[in-house]
PyMOL Python script that loads the backbone (N, CA, C, O; Angstrom):
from pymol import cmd

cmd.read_pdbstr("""\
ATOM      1  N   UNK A   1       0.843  -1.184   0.000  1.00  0.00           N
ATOM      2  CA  UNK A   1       0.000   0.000   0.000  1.00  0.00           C
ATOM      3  C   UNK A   1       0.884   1.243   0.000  1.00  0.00           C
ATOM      4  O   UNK A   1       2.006   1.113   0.490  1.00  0.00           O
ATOM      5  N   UNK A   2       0.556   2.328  -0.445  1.00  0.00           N
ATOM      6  CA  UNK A   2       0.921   2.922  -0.735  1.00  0.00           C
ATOM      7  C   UNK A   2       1.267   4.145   0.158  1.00  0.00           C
ATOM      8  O   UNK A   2       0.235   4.814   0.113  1.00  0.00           O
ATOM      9  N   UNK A   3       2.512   5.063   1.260  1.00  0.00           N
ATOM     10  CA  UNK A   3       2.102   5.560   2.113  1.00  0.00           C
ATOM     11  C   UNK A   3       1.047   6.789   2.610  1.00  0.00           C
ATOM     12  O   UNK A   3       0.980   7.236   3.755  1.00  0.00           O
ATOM     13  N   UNK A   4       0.080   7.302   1.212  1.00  0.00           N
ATOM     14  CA  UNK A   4      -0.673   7.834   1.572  1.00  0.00           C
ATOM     15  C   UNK A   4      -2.445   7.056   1.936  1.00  0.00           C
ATOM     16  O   UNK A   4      -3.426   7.479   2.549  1.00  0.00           O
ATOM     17  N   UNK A   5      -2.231   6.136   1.405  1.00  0.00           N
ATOM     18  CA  UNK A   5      -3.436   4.958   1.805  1.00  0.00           C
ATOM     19  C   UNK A   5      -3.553   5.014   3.122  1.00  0.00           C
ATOM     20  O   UNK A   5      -2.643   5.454   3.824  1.00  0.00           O
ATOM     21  N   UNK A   6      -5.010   4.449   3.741  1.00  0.00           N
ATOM     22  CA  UNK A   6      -5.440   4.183   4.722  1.00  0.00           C
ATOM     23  C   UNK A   6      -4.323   2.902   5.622  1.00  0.00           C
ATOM     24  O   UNK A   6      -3.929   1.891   5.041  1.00  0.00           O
ATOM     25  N   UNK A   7      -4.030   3.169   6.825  1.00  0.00           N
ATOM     26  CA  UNK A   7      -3.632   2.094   7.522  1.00  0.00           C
ATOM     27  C   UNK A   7      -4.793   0.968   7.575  1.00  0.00           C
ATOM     28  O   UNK A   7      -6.008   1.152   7.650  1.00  0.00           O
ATOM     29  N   UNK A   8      -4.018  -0.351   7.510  1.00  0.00           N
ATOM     30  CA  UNK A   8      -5.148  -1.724   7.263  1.00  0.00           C
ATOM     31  C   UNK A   8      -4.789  -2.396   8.582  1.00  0.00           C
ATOM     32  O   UNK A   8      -3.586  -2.652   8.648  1.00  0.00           O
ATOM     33  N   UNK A   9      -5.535  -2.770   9.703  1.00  0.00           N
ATOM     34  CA  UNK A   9      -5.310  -3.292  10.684  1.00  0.00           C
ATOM     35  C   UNK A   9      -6.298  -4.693  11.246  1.00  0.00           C
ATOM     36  O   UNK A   9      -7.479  -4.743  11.592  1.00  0.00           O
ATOM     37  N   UNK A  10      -5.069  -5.918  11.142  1.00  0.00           N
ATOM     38  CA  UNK A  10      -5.880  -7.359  11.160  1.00  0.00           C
ATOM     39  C   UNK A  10      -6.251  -7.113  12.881  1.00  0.00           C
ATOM     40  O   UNK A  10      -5.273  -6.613  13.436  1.00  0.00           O
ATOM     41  N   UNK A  11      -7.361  -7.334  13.786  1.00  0.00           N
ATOM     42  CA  UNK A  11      -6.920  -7.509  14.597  1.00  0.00           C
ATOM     43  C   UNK A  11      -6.864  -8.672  15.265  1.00  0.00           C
ATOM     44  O   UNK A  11      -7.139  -8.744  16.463  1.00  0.00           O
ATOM     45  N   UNK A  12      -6.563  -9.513  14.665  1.00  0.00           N
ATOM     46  CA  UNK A  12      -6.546 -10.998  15.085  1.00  0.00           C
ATOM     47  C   UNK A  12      -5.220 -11.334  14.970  1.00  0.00           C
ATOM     48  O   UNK A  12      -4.727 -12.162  15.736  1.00  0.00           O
ATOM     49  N   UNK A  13      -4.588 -10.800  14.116  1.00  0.00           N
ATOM     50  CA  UNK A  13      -2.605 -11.178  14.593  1.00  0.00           C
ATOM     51  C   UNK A  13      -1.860  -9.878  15.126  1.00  0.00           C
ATOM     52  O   UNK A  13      -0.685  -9.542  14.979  1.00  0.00           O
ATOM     53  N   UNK A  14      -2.522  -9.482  15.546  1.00  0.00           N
ATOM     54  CA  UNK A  14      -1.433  -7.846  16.348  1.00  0.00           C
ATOM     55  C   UNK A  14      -1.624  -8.205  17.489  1.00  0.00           C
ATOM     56  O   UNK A  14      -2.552  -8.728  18.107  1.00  0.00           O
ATOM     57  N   UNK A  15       0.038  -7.629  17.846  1.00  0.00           N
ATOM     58  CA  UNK A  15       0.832  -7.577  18.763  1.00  0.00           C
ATOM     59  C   UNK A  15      -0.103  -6.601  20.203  1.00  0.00           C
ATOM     60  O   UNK A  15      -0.614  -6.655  21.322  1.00  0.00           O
ATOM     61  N   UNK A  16       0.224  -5.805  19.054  1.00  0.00           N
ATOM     62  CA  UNK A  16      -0.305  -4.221  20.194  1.00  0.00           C
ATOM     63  C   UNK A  16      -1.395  -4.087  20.439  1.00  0.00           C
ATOM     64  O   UNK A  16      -2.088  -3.854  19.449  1.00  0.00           O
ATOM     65  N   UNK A  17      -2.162  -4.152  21.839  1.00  0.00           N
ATOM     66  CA  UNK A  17      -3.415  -3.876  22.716  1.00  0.00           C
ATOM     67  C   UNK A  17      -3.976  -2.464  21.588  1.00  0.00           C
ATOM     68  O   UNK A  17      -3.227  -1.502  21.412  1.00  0.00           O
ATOM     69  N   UNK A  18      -4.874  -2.517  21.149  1.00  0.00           N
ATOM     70  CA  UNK A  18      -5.760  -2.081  20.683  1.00  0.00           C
ATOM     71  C   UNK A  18      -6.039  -0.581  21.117  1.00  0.00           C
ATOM     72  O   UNK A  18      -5.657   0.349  20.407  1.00  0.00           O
ATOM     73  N   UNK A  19      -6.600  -0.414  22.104  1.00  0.00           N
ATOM     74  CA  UNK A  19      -5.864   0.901  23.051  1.00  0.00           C
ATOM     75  C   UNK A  19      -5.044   1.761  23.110  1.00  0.00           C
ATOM     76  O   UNK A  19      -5.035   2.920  23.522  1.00  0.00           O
ATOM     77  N   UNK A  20      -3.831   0.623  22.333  1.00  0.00           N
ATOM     78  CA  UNK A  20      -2.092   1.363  22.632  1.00  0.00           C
ATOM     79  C   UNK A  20      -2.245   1.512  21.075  1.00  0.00           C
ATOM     80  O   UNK A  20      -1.118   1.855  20.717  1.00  0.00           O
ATOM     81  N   UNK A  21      -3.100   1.431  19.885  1.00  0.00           N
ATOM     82  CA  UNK A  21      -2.829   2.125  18.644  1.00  0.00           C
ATOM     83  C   UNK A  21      -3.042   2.778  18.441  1.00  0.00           C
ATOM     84  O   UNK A  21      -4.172   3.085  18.821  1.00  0.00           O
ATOM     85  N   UNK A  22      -2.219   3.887  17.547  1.00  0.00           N
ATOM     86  CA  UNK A  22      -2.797   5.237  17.067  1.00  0.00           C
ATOM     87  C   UNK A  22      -4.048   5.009  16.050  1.00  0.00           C
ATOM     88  O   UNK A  22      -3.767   4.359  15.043  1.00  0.00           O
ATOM     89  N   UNK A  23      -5.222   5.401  16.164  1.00  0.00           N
ATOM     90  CA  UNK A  23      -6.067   5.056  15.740  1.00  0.00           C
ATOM     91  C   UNK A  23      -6.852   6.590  14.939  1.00  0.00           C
ATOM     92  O   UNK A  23      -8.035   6.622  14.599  1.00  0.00           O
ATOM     93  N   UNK A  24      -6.047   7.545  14.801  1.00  0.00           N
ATOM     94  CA  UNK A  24      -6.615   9.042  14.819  1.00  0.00           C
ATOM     95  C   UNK A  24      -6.295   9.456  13.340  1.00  0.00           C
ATOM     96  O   UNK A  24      -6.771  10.520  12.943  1.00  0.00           O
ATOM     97  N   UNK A  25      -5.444   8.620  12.406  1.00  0.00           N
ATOM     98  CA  UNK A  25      -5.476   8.746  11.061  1.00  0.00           C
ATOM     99  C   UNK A  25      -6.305   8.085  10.118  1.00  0.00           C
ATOM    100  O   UNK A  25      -7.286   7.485  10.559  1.00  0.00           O
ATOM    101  N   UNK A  26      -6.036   8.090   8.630  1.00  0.00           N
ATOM    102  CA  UNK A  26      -6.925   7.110   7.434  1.00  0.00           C
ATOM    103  C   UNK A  26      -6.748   5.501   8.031  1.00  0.00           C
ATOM    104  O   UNK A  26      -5.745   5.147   8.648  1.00  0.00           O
ATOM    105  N   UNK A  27      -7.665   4.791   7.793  1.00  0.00           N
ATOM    106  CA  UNK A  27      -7.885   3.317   8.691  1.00  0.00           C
ATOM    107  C   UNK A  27      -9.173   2.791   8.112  1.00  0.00           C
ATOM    108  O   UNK A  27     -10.319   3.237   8.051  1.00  0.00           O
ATOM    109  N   UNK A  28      -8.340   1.233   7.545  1.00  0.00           N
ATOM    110  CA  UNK A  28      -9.751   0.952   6.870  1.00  0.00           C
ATOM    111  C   UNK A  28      -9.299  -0.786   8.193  1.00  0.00           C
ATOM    112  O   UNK A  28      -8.314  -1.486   8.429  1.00  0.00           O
ATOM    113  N   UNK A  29     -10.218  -0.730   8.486  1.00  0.00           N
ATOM    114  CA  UNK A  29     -10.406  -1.935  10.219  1.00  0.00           C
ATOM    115  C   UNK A  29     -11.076  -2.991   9.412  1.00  0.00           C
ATOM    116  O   UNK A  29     -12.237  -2.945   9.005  1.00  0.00           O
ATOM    117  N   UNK A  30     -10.151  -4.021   9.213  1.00  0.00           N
ATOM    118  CA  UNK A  30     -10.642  -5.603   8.558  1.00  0.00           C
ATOM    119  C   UNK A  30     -10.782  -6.436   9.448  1.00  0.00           C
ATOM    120  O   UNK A  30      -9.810  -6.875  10.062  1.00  0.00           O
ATOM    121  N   UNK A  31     -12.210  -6.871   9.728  1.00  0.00           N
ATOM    122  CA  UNK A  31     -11.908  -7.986  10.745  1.00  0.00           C
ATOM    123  C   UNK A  31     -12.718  -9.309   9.207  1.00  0.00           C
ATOM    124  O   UNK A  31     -13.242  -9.062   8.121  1.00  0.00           O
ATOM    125  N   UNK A  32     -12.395 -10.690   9.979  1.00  0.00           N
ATOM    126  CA  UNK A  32     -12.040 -11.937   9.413  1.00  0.00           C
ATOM    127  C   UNK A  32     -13.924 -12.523  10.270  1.00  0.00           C
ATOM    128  O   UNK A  32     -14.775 -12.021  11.005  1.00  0.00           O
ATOM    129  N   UNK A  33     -13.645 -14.058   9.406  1.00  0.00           N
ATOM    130  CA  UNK A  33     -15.008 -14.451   9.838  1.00  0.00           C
ATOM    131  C   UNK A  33     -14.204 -14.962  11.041  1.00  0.00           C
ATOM    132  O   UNK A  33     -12.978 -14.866  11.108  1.00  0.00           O
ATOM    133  N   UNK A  34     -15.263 -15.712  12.331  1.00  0.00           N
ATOM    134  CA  UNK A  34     -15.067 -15.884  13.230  1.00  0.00           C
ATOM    135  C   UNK A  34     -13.792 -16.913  13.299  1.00  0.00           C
ATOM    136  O   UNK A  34     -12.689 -16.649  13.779  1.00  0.00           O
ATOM    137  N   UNK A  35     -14.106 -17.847  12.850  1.00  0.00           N
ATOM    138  CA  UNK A  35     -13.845 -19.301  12.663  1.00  0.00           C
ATOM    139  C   UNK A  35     -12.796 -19.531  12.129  1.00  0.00           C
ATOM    140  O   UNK A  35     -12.056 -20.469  12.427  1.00  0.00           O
ATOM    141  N   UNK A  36     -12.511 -18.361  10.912  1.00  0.00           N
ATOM    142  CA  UNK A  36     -11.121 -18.575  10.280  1.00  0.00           C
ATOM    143  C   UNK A  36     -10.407 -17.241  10.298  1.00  0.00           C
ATOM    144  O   UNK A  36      -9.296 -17.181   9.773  1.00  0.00           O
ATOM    145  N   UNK A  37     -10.782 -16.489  10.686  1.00  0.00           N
ATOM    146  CA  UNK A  37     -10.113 -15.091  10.938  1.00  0.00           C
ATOM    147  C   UNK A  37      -9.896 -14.457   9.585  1.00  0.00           C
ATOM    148  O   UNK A  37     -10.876 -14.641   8.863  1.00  0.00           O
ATOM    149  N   UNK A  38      -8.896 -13.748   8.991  1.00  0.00           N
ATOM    150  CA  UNK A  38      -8.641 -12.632   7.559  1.00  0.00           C
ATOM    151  C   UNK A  38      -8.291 -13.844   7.043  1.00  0.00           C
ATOM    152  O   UNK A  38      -8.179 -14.882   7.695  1.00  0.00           O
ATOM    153  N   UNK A  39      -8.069 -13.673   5.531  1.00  0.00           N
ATOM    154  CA  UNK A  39      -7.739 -14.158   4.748  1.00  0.00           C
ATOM    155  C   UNK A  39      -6.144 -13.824   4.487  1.00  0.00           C
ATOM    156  O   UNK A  39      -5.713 -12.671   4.515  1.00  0.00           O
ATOM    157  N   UNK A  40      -5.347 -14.952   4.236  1.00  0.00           N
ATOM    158  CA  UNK A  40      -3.766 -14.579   3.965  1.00  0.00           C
ATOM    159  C   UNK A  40      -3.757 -13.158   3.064  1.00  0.00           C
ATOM    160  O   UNK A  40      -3.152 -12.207   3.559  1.00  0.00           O
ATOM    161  N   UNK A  41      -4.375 -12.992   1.821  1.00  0.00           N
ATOM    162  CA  UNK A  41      -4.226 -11.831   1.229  1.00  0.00           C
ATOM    163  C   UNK A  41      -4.644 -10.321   2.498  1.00  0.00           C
ATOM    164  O   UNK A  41      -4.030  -9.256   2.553  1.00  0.00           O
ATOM    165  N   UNK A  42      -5.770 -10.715   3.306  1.00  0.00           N
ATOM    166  CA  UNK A  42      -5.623  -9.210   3.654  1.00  0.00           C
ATOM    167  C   UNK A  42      -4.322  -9.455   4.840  1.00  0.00           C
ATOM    168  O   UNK A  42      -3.703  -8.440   5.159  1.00  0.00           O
ATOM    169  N   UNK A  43      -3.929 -10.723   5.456  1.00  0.00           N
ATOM    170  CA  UNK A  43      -3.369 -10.506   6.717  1.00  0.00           C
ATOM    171  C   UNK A  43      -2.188  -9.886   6.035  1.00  0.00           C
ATOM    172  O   UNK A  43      -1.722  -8.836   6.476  1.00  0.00           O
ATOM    173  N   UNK A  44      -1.520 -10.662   4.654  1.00  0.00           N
ATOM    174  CA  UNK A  44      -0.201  -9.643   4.034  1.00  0.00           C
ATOM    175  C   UNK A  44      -0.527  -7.893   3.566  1.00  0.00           C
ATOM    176  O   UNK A  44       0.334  -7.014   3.544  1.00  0.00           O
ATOM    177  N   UNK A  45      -1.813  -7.736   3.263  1.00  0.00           N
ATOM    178  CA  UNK A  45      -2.074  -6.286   3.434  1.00  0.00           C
ATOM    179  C   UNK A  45      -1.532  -5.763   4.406  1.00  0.00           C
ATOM    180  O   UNK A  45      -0.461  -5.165   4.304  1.00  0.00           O
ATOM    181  N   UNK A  46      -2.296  -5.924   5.722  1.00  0.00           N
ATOM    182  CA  UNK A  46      -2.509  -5.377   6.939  1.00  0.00           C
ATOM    183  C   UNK A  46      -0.841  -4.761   6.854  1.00  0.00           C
ATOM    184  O   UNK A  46       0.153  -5.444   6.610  1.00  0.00           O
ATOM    185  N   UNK A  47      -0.882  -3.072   7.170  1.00  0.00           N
ATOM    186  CA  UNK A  47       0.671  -2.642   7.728  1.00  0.00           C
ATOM    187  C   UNK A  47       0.550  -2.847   9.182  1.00  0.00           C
ATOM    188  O   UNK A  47       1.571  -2.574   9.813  1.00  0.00           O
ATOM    189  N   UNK A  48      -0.436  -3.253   9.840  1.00  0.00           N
ATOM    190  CA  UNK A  48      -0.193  -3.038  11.187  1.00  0.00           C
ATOM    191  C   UNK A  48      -1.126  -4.087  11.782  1.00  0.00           C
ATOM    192  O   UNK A  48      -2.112  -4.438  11.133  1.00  0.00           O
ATOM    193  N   UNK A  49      -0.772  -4.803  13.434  1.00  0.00           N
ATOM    194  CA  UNK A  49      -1.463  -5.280  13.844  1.00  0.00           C
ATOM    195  C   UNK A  49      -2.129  -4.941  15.272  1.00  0.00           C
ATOM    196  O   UNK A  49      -1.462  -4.279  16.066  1.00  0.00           O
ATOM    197  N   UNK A  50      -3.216  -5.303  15.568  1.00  0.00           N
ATOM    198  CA  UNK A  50      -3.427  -4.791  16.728  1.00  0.00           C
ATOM    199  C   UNK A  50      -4.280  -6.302  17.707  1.00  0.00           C
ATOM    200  O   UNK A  50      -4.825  -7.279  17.194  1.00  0.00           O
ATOM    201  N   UNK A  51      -4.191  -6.134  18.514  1.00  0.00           N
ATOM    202  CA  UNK A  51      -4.688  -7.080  19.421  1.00  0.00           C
ATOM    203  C   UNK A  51      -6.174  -6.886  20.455  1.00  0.00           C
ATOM    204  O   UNK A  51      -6.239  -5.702  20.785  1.00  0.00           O
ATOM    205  N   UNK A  52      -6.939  -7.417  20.836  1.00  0.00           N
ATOM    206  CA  UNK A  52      -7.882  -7.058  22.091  1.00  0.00           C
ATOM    207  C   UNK A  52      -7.547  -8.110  23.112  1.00  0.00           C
ATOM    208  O   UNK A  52      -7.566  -9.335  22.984  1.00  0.00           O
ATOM    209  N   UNK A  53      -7.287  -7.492  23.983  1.00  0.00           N
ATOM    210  CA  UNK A  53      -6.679  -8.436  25.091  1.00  0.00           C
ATOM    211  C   UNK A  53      -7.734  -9.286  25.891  1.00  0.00           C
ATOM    212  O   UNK A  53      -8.556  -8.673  26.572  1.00  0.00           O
ATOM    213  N   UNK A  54      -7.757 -10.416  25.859  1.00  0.00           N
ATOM    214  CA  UNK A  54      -8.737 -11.542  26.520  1.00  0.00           C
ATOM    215  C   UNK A  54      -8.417 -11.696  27.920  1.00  0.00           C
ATOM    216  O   UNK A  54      -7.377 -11.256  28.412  1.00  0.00           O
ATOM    217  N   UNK A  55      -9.230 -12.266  28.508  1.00  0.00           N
ATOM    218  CA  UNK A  55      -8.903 -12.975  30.258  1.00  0.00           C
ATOM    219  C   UNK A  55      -9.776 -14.119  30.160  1.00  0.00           C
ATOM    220  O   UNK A  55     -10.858 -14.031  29.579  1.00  0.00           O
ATOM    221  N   UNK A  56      -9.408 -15.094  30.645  1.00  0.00           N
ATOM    222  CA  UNK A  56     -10.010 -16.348  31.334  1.00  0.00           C
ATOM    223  C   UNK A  56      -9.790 -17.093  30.220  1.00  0.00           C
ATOM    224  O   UNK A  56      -8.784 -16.839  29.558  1.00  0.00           O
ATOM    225  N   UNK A  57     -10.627 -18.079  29.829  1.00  0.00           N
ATOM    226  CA  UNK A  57     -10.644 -19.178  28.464  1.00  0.00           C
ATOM    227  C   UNK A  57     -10.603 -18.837  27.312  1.00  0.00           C
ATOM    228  O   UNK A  57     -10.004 -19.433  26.418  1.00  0.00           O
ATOM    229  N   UNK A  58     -11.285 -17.762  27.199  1.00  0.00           N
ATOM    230  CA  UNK A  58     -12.206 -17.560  26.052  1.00  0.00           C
ATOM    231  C   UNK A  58     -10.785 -16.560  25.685  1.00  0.00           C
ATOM    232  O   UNK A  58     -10.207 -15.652  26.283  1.00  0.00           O
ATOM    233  N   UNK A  59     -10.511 -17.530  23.881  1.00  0.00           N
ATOM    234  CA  UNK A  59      -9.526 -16.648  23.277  1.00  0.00           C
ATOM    235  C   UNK A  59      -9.807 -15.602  21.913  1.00  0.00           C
ATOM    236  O   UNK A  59      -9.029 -15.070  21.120  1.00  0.00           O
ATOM    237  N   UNK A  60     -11.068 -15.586  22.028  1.00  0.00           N
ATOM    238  CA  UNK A  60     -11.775 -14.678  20.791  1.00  0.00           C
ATOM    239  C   UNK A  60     -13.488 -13.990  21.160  1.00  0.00           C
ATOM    240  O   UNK A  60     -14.163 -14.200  22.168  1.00  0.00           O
ATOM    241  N   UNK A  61     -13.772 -13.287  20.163  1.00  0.00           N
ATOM    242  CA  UNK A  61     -14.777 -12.666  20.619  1.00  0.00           C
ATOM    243  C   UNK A  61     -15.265 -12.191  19.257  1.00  0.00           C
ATOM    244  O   UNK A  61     -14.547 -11.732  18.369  1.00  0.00           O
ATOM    245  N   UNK A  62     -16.866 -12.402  19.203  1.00  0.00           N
ATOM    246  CA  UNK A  62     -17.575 -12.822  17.986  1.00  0.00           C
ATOM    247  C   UNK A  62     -16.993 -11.503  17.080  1.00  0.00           C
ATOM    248  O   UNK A  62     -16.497 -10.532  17.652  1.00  0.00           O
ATOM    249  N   UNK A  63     -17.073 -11.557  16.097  1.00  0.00           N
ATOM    250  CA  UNK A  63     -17.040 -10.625  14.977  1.00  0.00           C
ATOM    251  C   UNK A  63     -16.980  -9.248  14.690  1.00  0.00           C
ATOM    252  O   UNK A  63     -16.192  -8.459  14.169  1.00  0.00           O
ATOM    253  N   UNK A  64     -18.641  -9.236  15.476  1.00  0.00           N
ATOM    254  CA  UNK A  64     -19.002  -7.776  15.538  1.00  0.00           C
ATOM    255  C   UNK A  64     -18.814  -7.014  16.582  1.00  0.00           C
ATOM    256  O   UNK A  64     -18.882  -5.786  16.614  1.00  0.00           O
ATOM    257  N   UNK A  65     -18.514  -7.923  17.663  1.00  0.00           N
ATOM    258  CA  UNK A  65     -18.218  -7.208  19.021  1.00  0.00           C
ATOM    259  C   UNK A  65     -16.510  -6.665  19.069  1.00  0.00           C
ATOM    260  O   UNK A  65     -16.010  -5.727  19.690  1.00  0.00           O
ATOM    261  N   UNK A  66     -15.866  -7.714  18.111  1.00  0.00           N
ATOM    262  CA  UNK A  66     -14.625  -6.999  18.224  1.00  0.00           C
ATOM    263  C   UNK A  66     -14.714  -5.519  17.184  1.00  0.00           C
ATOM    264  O   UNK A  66     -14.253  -4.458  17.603  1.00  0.00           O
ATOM    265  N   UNK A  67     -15.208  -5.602  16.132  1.00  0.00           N
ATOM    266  CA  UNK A  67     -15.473  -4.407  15.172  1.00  0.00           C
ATOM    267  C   UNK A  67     -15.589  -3.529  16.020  1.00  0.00           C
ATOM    268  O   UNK A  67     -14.899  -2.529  15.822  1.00  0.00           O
ATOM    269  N   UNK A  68     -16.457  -3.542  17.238  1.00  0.00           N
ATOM    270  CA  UNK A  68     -17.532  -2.389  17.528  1.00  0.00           C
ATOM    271  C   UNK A  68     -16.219  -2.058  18.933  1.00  0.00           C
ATOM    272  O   UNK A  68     -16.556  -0.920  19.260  1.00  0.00           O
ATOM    273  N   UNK A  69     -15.326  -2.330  19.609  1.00  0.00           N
ATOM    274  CA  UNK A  69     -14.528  -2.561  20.183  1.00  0.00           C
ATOM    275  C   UNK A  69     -13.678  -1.237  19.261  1.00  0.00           C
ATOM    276  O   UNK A  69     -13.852  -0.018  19.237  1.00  0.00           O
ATOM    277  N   UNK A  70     -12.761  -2.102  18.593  1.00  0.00           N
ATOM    278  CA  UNK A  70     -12.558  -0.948  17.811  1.00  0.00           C
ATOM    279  C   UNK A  70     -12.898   0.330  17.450  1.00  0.00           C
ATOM    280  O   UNK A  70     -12.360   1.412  17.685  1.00  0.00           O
ATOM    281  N   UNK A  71     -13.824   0.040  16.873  1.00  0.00           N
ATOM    282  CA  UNK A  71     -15.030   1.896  16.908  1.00  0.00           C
ATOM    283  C   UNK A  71     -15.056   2.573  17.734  1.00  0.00           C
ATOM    284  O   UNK A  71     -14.991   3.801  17.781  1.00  0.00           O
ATOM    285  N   UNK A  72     -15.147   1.887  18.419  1.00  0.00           N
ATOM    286  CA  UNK A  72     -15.452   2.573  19.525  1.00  0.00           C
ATOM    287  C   UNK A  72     -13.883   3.524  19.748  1.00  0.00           C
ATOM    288  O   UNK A  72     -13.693   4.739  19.785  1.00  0.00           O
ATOM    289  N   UNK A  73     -13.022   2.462  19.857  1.00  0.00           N
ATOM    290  CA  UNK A  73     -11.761   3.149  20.704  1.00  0.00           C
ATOM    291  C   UNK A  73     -11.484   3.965  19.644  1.00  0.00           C
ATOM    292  O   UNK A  73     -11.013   4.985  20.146  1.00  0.00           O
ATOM    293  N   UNK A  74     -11.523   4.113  18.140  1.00  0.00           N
ATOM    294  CA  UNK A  74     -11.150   5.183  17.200  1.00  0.00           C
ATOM    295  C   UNK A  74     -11.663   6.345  17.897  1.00  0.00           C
ATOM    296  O   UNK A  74     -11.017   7.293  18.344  1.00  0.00           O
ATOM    297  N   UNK A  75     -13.083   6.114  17.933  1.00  0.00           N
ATOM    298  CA  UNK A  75     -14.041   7.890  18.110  1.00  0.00           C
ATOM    299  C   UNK A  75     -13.486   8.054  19.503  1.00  0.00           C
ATOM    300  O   UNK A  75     -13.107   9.195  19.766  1.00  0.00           O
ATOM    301  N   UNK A  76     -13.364   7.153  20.436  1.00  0.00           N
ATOM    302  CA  UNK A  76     -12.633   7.920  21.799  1.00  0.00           C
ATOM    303  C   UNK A  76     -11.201   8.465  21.249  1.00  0.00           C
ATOM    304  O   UNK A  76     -10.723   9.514  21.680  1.00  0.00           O
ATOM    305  N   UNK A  77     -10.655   7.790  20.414  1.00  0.00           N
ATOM    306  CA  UNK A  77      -9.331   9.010  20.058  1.00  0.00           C
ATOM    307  C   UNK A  77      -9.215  10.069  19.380  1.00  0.00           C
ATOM    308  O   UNK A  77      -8.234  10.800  19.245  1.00  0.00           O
ATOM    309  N   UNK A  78     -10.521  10.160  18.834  1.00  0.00           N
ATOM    310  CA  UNK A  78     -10.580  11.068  17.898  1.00  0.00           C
ATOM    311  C   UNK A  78     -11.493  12.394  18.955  1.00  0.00           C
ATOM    312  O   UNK A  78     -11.808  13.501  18.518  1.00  0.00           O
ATOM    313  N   UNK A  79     -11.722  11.977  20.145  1.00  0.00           N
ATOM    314  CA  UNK A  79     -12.510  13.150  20.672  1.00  0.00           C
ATOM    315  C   UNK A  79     -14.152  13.020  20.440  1.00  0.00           C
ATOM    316  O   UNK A  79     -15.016  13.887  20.572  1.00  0.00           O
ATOM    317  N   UNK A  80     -14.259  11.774  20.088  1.00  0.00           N
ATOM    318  CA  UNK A  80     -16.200  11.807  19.858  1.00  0.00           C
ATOM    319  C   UNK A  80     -16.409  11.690  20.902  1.00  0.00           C
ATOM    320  O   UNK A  80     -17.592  12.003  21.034  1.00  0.00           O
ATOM    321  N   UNK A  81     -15.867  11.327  22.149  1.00  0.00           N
ATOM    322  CA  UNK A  81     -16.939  11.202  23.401  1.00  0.00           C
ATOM    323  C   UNK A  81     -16.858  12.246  24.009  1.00  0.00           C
ATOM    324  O   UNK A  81     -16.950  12.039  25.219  1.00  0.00           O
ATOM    325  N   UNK A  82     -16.698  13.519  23.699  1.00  0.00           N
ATOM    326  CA  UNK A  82     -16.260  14.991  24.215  1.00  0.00           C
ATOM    327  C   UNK A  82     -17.841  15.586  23.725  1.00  0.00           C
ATOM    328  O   UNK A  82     -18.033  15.804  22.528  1.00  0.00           O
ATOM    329  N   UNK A  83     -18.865  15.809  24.669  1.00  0.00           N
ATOM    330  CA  UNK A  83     -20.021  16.588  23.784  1.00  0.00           C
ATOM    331  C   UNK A  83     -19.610  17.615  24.385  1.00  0.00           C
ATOM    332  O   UNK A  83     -18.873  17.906  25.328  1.00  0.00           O
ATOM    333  N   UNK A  84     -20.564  18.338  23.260  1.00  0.00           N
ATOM    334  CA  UNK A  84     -20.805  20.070  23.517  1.00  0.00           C
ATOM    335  C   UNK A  84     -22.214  20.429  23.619  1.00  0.00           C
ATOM    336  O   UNK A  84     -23.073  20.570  22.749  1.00  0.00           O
ATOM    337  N   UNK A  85     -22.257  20.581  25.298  1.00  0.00           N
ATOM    338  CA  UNK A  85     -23.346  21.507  25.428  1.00  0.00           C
ATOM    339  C   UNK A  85     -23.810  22.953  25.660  1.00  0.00           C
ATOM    340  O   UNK A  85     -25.012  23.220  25.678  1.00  0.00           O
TER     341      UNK A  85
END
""", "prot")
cmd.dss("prot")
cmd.show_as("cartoon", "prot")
cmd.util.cbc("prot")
cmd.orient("prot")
């Protein structure tokens, strides 16, 4: 990709807690089906990886909940949870 392209982030093979990414630039967020995660073509896309950190057994978390995980933590970096009244 090209370095003005969107950052591509698997988060099923990253390293880095999710939290700890800069998340405040272009970002296109690929998540994988449950069961088999990204596909080799996007995981060699991906410039970056990011992780959601688990506790207890359970080493994954359905689909959309990790998506929305994500989202979430973008708009908290970006200042969306700041209203103006």
């Amino acid at each position: 990709m090209a370095a003005a392209d969107p950052h591509v982030l698997d988060p099923d093979h990253l390293p880095t807690p999710f939290t700890a990414a800069d998340l405040t630039g272009g970002l296109a967020i690929v998540v994988g089906a449950e069961s088999r995660g990204l596909s080799d073509a996007w995981s060699r896309a991906a410039d970056a990886e990011v992780r959601i950190p688990m506790f207890g057994a359970v080493n994954s978390l359905n689909v959309a909940a990790s998506a929305a995980l994500i989202v979430y933590e973008m708009l908290r970096q970006r200042g969306a949870d700041r209203t103006q009244r």
